[in-house]
Every structure is written in structure tokens, then in C-alpha cells.
N, C-alpha and C positions, 0 to 999 in steps of 0.2 A: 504493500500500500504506500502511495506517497506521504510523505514527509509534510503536513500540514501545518505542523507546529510555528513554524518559523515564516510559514507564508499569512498563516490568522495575526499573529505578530506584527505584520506589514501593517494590517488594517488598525490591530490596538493602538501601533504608535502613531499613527498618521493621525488618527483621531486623537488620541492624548495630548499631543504636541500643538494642534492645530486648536484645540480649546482652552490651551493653556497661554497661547499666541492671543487669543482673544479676549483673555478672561471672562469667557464666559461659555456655557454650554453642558453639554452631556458625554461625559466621559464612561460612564458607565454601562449603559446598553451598547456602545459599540466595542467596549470589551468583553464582555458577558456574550456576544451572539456574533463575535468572530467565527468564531469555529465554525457553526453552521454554516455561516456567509463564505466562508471560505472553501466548502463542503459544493455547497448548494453552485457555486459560481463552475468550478474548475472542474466539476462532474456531469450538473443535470440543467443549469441555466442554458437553455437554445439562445441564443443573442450573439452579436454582428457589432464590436463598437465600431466598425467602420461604416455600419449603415444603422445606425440609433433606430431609425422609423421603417425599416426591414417588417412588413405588416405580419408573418406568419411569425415573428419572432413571442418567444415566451414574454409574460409580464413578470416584472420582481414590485411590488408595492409593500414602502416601508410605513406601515400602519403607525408605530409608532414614533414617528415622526424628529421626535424633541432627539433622538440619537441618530440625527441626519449626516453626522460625519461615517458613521459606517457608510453610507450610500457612497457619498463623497469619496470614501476611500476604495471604495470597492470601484467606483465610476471610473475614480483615476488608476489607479492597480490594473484595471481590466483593456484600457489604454481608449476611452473616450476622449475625443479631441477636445472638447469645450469644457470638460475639468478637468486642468491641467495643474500642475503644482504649485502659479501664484495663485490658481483658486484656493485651492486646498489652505496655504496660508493667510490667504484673507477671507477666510471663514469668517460671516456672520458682520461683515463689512460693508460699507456702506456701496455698492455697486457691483459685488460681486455675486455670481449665479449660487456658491454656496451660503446659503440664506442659512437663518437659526431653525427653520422648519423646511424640508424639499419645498420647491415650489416652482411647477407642472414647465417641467423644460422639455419636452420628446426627443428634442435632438440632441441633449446632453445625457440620456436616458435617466430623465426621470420623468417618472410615468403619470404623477398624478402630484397635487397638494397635498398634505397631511401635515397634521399637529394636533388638531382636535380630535380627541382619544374615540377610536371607533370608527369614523372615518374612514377610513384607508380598508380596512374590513369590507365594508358597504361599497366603496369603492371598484375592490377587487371584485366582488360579486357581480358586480356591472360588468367589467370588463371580462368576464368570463363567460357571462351573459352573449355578448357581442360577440365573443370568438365561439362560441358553441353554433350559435347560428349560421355565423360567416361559414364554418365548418359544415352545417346541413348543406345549408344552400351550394356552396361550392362543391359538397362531396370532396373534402379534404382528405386525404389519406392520414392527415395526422391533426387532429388540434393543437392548436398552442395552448401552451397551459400559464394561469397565473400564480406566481408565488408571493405570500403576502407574510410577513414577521410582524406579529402585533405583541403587545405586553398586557400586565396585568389589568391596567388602567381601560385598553382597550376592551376587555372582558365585562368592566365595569361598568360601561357606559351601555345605556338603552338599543341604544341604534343598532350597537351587536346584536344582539337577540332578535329585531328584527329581520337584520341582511341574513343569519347564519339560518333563521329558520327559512327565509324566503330559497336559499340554495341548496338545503336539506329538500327539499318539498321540487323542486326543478333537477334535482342530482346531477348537478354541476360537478363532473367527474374532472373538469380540470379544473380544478381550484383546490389549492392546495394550503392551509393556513399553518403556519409555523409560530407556535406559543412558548415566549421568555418569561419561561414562567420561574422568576428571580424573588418575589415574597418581598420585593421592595417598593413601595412606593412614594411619594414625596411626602409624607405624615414619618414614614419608617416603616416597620412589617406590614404586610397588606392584611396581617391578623387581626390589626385595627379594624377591619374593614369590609373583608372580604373573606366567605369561608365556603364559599362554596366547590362544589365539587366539579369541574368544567369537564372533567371527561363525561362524567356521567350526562352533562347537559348537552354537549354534541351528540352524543348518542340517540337523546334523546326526540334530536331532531333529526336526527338519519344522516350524521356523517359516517366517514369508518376514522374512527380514532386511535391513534397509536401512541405511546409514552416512551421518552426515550434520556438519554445523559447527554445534554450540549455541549459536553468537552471531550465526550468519547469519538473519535474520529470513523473508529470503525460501525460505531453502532449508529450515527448521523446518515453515515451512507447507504447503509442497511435499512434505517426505515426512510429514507427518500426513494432508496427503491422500490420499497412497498407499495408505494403511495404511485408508482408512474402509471399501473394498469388496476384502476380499480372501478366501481360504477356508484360509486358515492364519491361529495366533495370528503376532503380530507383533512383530519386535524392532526398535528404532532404536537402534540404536551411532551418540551425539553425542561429538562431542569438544567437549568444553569442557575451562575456566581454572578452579580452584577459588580462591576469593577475586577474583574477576572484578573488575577494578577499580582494586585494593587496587597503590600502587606498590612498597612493601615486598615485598608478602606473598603475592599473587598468583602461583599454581602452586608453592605450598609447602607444607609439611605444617603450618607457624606458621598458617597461617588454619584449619585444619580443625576445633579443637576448644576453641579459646581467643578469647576479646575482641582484635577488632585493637587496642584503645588508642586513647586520643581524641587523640593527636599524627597516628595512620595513619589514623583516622576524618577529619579534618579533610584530610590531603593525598587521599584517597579521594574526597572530596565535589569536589575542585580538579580530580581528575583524570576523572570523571564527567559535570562542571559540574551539581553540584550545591547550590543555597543556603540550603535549607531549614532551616529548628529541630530538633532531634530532635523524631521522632512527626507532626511537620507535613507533612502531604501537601498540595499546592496544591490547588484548589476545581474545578478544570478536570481535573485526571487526575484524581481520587476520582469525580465524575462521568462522565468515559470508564470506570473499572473498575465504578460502580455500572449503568452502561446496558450493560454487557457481555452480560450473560444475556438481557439483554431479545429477543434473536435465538432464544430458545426458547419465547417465549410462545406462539407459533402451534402446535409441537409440545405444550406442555403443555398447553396449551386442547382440541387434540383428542385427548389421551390422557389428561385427566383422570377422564373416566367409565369408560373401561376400567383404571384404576388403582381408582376403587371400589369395581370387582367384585371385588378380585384380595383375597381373603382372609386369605391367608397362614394363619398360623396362629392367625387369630382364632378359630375353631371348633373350632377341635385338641383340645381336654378334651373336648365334647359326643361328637367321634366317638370317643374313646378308651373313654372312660365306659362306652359302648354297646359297643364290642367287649369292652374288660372284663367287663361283666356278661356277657355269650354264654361268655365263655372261664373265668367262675368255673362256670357251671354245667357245663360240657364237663369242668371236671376234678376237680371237688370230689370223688368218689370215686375217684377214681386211683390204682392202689395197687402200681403195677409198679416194681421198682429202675431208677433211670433218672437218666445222669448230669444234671446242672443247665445243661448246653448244650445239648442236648437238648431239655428243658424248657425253653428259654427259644427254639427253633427254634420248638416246638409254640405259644407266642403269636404270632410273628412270621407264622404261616400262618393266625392270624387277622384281623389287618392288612387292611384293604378296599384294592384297589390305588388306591381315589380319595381315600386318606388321605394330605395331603403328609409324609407320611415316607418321607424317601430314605438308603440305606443301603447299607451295602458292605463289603468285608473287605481285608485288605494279601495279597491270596495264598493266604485260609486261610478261604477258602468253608465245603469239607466240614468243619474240622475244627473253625472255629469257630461253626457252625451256623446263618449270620446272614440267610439266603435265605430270606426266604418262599416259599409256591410259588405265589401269584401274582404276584412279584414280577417284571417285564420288566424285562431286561438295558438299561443305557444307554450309548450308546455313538455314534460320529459318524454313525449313519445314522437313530438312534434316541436323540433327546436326551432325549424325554419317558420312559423308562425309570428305574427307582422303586430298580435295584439298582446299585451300581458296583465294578466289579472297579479296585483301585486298584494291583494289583501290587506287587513286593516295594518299597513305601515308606512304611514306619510311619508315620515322622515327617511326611514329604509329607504322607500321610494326615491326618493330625491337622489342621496346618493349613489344611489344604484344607477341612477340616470347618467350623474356626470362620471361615472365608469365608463357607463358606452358611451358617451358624448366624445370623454379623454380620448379613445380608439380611431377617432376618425372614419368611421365605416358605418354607421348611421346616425339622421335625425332623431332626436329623440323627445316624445311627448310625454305627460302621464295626468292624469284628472284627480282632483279633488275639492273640497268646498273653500273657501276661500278664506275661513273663519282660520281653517286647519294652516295655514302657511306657518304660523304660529309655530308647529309640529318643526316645521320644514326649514327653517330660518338658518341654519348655520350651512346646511347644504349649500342653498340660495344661494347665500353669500361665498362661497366656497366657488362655486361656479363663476360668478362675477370676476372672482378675485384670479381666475384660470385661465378666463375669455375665451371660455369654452361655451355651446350653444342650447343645454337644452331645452324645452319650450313648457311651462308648466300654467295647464290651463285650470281654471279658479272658477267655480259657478257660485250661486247662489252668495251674488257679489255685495247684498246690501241689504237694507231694513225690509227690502220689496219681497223677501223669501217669506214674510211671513208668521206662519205660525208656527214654525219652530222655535222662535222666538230668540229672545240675547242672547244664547249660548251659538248661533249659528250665522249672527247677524254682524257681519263685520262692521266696524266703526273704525279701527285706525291702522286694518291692515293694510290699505291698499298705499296706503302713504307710508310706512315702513316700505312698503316693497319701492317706492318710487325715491325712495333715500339710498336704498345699496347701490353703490359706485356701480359703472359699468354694466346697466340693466335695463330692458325698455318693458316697460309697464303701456296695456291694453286695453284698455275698458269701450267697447263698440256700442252703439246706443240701437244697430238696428241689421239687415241682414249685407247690403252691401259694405257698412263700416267691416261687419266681422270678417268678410271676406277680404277686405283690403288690410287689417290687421295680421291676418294670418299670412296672407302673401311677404308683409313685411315680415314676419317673425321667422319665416323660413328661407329671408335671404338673410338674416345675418347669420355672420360665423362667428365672433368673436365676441358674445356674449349672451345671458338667457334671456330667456322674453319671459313676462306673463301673462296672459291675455287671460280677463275678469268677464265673469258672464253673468247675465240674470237668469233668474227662476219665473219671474215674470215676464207673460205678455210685454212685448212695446210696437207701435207704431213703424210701419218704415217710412221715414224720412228723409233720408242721405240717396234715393234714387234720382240720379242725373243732377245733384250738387257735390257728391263727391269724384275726384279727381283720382280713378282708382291706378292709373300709371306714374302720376308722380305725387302719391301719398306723404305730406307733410307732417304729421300728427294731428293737426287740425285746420280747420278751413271752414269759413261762410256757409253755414247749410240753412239761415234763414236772416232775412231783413223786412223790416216793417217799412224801411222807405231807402233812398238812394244815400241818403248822409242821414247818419247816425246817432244820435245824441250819447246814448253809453252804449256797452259793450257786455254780453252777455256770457261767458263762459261756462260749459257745462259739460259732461262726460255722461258713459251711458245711459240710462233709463233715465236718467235726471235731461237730458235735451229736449225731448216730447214735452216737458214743464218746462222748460225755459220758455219755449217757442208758444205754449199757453201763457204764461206769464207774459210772456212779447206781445202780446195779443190784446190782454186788457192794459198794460201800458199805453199800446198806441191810441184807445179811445179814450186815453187822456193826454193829448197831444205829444208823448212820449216814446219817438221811435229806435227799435234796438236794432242791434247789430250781434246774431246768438254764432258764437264759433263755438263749432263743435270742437274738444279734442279729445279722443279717442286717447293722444298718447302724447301725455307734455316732453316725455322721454327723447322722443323721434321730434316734437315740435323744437326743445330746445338744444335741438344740433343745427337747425336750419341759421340762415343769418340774419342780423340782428336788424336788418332794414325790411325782410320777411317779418318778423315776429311784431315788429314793430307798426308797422302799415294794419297787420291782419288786426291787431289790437285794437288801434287808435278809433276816439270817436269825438264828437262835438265838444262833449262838458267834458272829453276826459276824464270818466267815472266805467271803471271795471269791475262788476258783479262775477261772483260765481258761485254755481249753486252746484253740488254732490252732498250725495247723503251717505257721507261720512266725516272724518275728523277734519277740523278744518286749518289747521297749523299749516301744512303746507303751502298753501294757497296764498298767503304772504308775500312771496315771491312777487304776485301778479299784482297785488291790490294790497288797501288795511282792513283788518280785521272784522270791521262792521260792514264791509262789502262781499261777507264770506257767509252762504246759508249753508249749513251743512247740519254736523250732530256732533256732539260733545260728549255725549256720555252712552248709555250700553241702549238697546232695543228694546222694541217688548212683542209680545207673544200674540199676537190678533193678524189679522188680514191685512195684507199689505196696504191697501185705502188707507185702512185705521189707522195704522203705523204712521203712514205721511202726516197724514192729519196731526195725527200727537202732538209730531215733531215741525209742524208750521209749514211743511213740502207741501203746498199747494201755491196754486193760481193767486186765488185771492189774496193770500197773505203776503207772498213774495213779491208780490206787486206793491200792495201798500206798502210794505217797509221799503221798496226802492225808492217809490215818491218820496216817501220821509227822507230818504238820504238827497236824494240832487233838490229837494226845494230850499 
């Protein structure tokens, strides 16, 4: 068997050295899951650092995140061109690709974001997702497999439980999850904390589970072998040392999240036998770690031409484009009350099932409307299927999206109520923070759902969602808006959308005043006369009241000017002589009416130019609801008077 010792060693001190360079970071998980790392790379990781984004290549996702100098070190060790050794030195610097948490480089291979414990779990499950199917569909002779290292903390967190049951239940045979399971946590023993029994609970969702010693090199390799041909996803429960090495520090919670000190650096090198400089790797192991891969060149040789075929979403706008055009002409005269879920069901049933868009909902099929009706269910018998029932787990959900989103090889959808984003929030923001695409649609957008009542009635999530950097927020008021929403949401690539829907009934109104080729976020969809006195602002189900509200204004000699925006998001990227013209009116008085939170909306106007809702819903009939909350004609009018007289 090769000599491992001295090659896991490469990665201890690169990482020890390079966190003590920075004062600051985790020295201890990438001592403690060397070995494996060192196991897993030079034996069973498929990967190409000369082609980072090589599509049939395996995934490595480092779940636990906060010991992102193992990747770093493994990245450079393994001879990826974009971390190279002043990266590795300016770990956690202000410019440099190695960040204090990975963050989503493909072509420096890393694969995904991670820091927030469980993550990267949820993550992998997506991405395994994606390569199972790509695998149907293609008739692959091999799948690529994901490998994923998470820690205690991972195990701890919610989100686990959802993804692991969610790939227990789809038997996700390539996915592989590798457990450091080290008893340390940032309090100290995870005995504080944590007592459960994790084999038992893989089990109990249908992985095949194996338990092994993370510093036994022979028995690492033995059970990575176990785990290559199995028809369950897979858990190894390793024991390991956290600070592996370290005489001090070693199986404490002092190494987990701080510099050992160059006194414990130097008895750590004694106790290793190690003599090297900081950052110096000798010329004989950088060589064994560079010739490492070289054991895939046979496999990528002959899967390079079926990696050329494989498209992804390189054609993705061409077929959009073209279903677009078929579904403007199907509904341009459309004139039945119909809610915006609805509407936005009726595009997804024009969707060609050989379009890679794969999509799903958390539980909320019928009510969040997100099936096409060509769409085939996918599931363990049927990977190649286009829809996925992902069951009650929002947040799983979410993450599991920006898995396949990360892969590049489909669009990706999934449904739920809009109250729930709440659930969903750090994924959200995760994706944002990626400028990765996936599209998360939101029904039952407002007080208008009803009699489900405040538990279901959003008031200020739509305005959280329109705060995460790097995200364009949807709210369509009718069925061409929806359609012109969704055409935008599926050409962007570099970040997610949301597109917010009703449960109610609305009017359509945006036929032949919407511009649906060059969709701005918002535009003129009514005027009461050619010059305008104020300015009317208003978003989904809330525009049909504007445009009522416009209505008895003007038989008080008071004419509006009502812009729709569907999407302040996409409105404010346009230019500022655009936003500015669309706005402008006589008195220079800007109203805006949504029935929800009204902080936001500041931006446009003050405070008392703002109708919305302030506080939680109530449980009656939408009518009633409005009513409660002063969303009517009649009152919204009067209180405009009272502001411009």
C-alpha cells in the first residue's frame, strides 16, 4: 500500500501554516480528515485539475466549510491552476479566491458555497440529483459520483435531516457522505449537545452505513471501496482526532477554530516528523499529489466526446424564446379573471418535456400550480423524470436546488407558499451570494389567500426577499405580466429569481400595454389622462385597485398615472432617465399601494405615501381582509386627496 503518511502531512501543514499566516481560521478539521482527503483524492476522486469543469467528473463538497484550507490544500496539492501557492498564503485575505469559507469557484474546483453547517449536505444531494438524471437521460455507462465531508455541527443542523431523508427515499446510489465524526464542537465535546446515534438514523432513512478509523489508511480505502457499487446513498461514520497531530491541542475544542501558535506549530512538526519551511512541500510528494489524477486519464479520454455532447444549458434561451413566442400568441387575448398561479401553471404546460428544466414543489403541487402536464414524475425507478415531489422540506428544497443549479446542466424550479420562504432564507441567500440561477416560485402571495389566515398571509416577506443582494423578485398582477416575468426569470444566469403569485382571482389588464420583448420591471398599464398629476405605483393583485382607485380620483378632477411593477428588481437596473421619466408626474406626488410591509417602498416616496400593512393578517375572505386593512377604492382615494390638497 502507498505510503500516505507523509502525503496527508502535505495537506496538515499547508493548512496549519497558512492559518497561522493569517491569524485566523481552522486548523483542526483539516488535520483530523487528512487522511481520508488524502485516501479519497489519490485512489477514488474521478477529476481533471487540468479541466476543473470536465462535466462527467466526480463532485468533492466540503460541507463543513469553516476547514476550507483542507480544500485549498488538496486544490493546490492536486495541481489546480487558480490555487496556487500565493493563494494558499493569503488565505482569508482580502482578494484572494481562498476565502475563510469555499466560495462556488468551478474552475478553481470548488464546487459549491459552504459555511452554514448542513449546507453543503443538501447541496451534494442536488448535485447528485442532477448527475443521476444526466446519467438516465444520457445512458451513461458510469455516473459521476458526489463526495461530501461534513462534521458534527452538520449533523446538527435541521436541513440535514431533510436532504438525507429526501436521498434515502430517491436512493441516490452516488452520493457518498463522509462523517468527522471528532466529538468537538465550538462549546467543547459535542456531549454538550449532541447524543445521538447517527448510524442508527441513516439507517433509518435507507442509506447503507459503514463505521470506520480516519487515521487507518488501510481501512479508509476499504470502506471507500465498499461504498463504489452499492444501490443506497452512503454514509461512513470515521472516527477521527480533531487537531490530529497537535501535542497540546489534539481532540480539543482549542484547535477547532483558532491558530495553534508557532510554539504548538513547531512541537506538531516534532511530533509528525516533520522539517519542512512553512508553505514548502518537498519535490517528491508535490509530485506523488500532482501524478495523482493521472489514474483518470483513461476514463476522461473516453468520456471526453460524450461530455461534448452534453449541453446543459447552453441552448436554454433559443428553446425558451421559441416556447415564448407560441405562449404570447396563445394568450394575448385572454380575458378571463384568473389567479397568477394559475397563469403561471398555463406557461409551464408549454414547457417541451426535452427542455432541461426540472422542477418540483415542497408538498404543494395543486396549490402551487408548478406541474406541467407533460411533465414525468422523477423518482428511483424513473431518474430521467422532469418533475420532483420534494415533500414537506422547504429549506431541503432550496438547497437541493442550488446543487443542480451549481452543475450547470439544468434550470431549476420548485413551489411553495410564500409565507414558507421564511423556511428557505439562508439557501436564498446562498444562491445570491453564488450567482447561481435557481427560480423559486411563491403563491399565495398576500392577505388575498384568505382564510387560512396570518399564519399563511405574508406581510414582510416579499420585501426580505427584495433586500438579498443579487436577486430579482416577481410579483405579476395578471396573465401576460406572468408570462413576461417568467420569460425574464429564465434568461438570467447569474442569479435567482422569485416570482410571487396569488390564490386569488385578478382581472387581466396588462393585454397590449405590456411590452413583453423588452420587459423593464415596470411600465404604464393605465392613465386617466395624457399628463398626470401623481403617480401611482403598485404590484400584483394590488394594480386592478390602483386602477379602481384611479378611477374615482379622476371624478375628482385628479388624474393618475398607475405603473405597474411586477419587478422593482429588473426596474432598478434600467437607467436612471428611464426610471425617472416613467415616475414623474405634475404635483410630483408618488403613491404606492401592496398589501404588505411597507419599509421598503421609501426608496420611491415618504412614508405617508405608502398603503400597505404593518402588522400580521386575519382569517376571513379575502374582500374582508382588504376591507380590514383600508385596501379599497374608496378609502385609498380619500386619503390620496388628503395628501396632495
Amino acid at each position: 500500500m502507498k505510503n500516505y503518511t507523509n502525503l496527508a502531512n502535505c495537506i496538515r501543514f499547508l493548512s496549519i501554516e497558512a492559518v497561522e499566516k493569517a491569524k485566523s481560521g481552522h486548523p483542526g478539521m483539516p488535520m483530523g480528515m487528512a487522511d481520508i482527503a488524502t485516501v479519497l483524492f489519490h485512489d477514488f476522486l474521478v477529476h481533471n485539475p487540468k479541466d476543473p469543469e470536465w462535466v462527467l467528473r466526480d463532485r468533492f463538497v466540503l460541507s463543513n466549510g469553516h476547514g476550507s484550507m483542507l480544500l485549498y490544500s488538496l486544490l493546490y496539492l492536486a495541481g489546480y491552476k487558480k490555487i496556487n501557492l500565493s493563494q494558499i498564503k493569503n488565505f482569508r485575505q482580502l482578494g484572494s479566491i481562498t476565502a475563510g469559507h469555499p466560495e462556488y469557484e468551478p474552475d478553481a474546483g470548488v464546487e459549491i458555497t459552504t459555511g452554514p453547517l448542513g449546507q453543503g449536505i443538501s447541496n451534494a444531494v442536488g448535485m447528485a440529483l442532477a448527475l443521476k438524471r444526466l446519467s438516465s437521460e444520457k445512458k451513461l455507462k458510469r455516473t459521476p459520483k458526489v463526495y461530501v465531508f461534513c462534521g458534527d455541527g452538520c449533523l446538527m443542523e435541521g436541513i440535514s435531516q431533510e436532504a438525507i431523508s429526501f436521498a434515502g427515499h430517491l436512493k441516490l446510489d452516488n452520493l457518498i457522505l463522509i462523517y468527522d465524526n471528532n466529538k468537538i464542537s465550538i462549546d467543547g465535546s459535542t456531549d454538550l449537545a449532541f447524543s445521538d446515534n447517527s448510524n442508527l438514523r441513516f439507517k433509518s432513512v435507507n442509506w447503507n452505513v459503514l463505521f470506520g478509523d480516519g487515521h487507518n489508511h488501510k481501512n479508509i480505502k476499504d470502506l471507500l471501496k465498499k461504498v463504489q457499487k452499492t444501490s443506497q446513498p452512503s454514509f461512513i461514520n470515521f472516527k477521527t482526532t480533531i487537531g490530529f497531530g497537535s501535542p497540546n491541542k489534539a481532540a480539543k475544542a482549542s484547535s477547532h477554530g483558532s491558530p495553534l501558535g508557532s510554539d504548538e506549530i513547531v512541537l506538531t512538526k516534532k511530533e509528525l516528523n516533520w522539517n519542512e519551511k512553512p508553505f514548502d512541500i518537498p519535490s517528491n510528494l508535490l509530485k506523488n499529489w500532482r501524478d495523482s489524477s493521472k489514474r483518470n486519464n483513461k476514463i476522461y479520454t473516453q468520456t471526453k466526446k460524450a461530455s461534448s455532447k452534453i449541453r446543459g444549458l447552453k441552448d436554454f434561451q433559443k428553446q425558451a424564446d421559441r416556447i415564448f413566442k407560441s405562449a404570447f400568441r396563445q394568450f394575448k387575448d385572454f380575458d378571463s379573471p384568473q389567479a397568477t398561479r394559475k397563469s403561471s401553471e398555463a406557461v409551464l404546460h408549454f414547457i417541451d418535456s426535452n427542455m432541461p428544466l426540472f422542477g418540483g414543489s415542497a408538498d404543494l403541487t395543486g396549490s402551487n400550480n408548478t406541474k406541467g402536464k407533460q411533465m414525468s414524475i422523477l423518482s428511483h425507478k424513473n431518474y430521467s423524470g422532469q418533475y420532483v415531489h420534494y415533500g414537506v422540506r422547504e429549506h431541503g428544497m432550496a438547497a437541493i436546488m442550488n446543487g443542480i443549479a451549481a452543475t450547470k446542466l439544468y434550470k431549476t424550479y420548485s413551489g411553495t407558499f410564500l409565507s414558507f420562504a421564511d423556511y428557505m432564507k439562508p439557501s436564498l441567500r446562498l444562491a445570491s451570494l453564488m450567482k447561481i440561477d435557481p427560480i423559486q416560485v411563491f403563491t399565495h402571495d398576500s392577505i388575498g389567500l384568505g382564510e387560512d389566515g396570518p399564519t399563511h398571509q405574508p406581510i414582510e416577506q416579499i420585501n426580505m426577499l427584495r433586500l438579498i443582494p443579487n436577486s430579482y423578485v416577481f410579483r405579476p398582477c395578471d396573465m401576460m405580466e406572468t408570462l413576461a416575468c417568467w420569460k425574464t426569470a429564465l434568461s438570467i444566469e447569474n442569479a435567482p429569481s422569485f416570482i410571487c403569485l396569488s390564490r386569488q382571482n385578478l382581472p387581466q389588464i396588462s393585454n397590449k400595454k405590456i411590452d413583453l420583448d423588452s420587459f423593464k420591471g415596470a411600465y404604464i398599464i393605465n392613465q386617466t389622462s395624457k399628463i398626470s398629476d401623481i403617480t401611482i405605483i403598485a404590484t400584483g393583485s394590488e394594480v386592478s385597485l390602483a386602477i379602481e382607485t384611479a378611477d374615482l380620483l379622476s371624478k375628482q378632477k385628479i388624474n393618475s398615472k398607475i405603473v405597474s411593477m411586477p419587478s422593482s428588481s429588473l426596474f432598478e437596473k434600467q437607467k436612471s432617465s428611464f426610471r425617472k421619466k416613467l415616475l414623474q408626474s405634475k404635483l410630483d406626488q408618488i403613491f404606492v399601494i401592496e398589501a404588505g410591509s411597507t419599509m421598503y417602498w421609501n426608496k420611491y416616496t415618504k412614508t405617508e405615501n405608502i398603503f400597505g400593512i404593518d402588522e400580521f393578517g386575519a382569517s376571513a375572505p379575502a374582500k374582508d381582509v382588504f376591507n380590514k386593512f383600508g385596501l379599497t377604492p374608496k378609502n385609498l382615494s380619500s386619503k390620496i386627496m388628503k395628501r396632495i390638497r
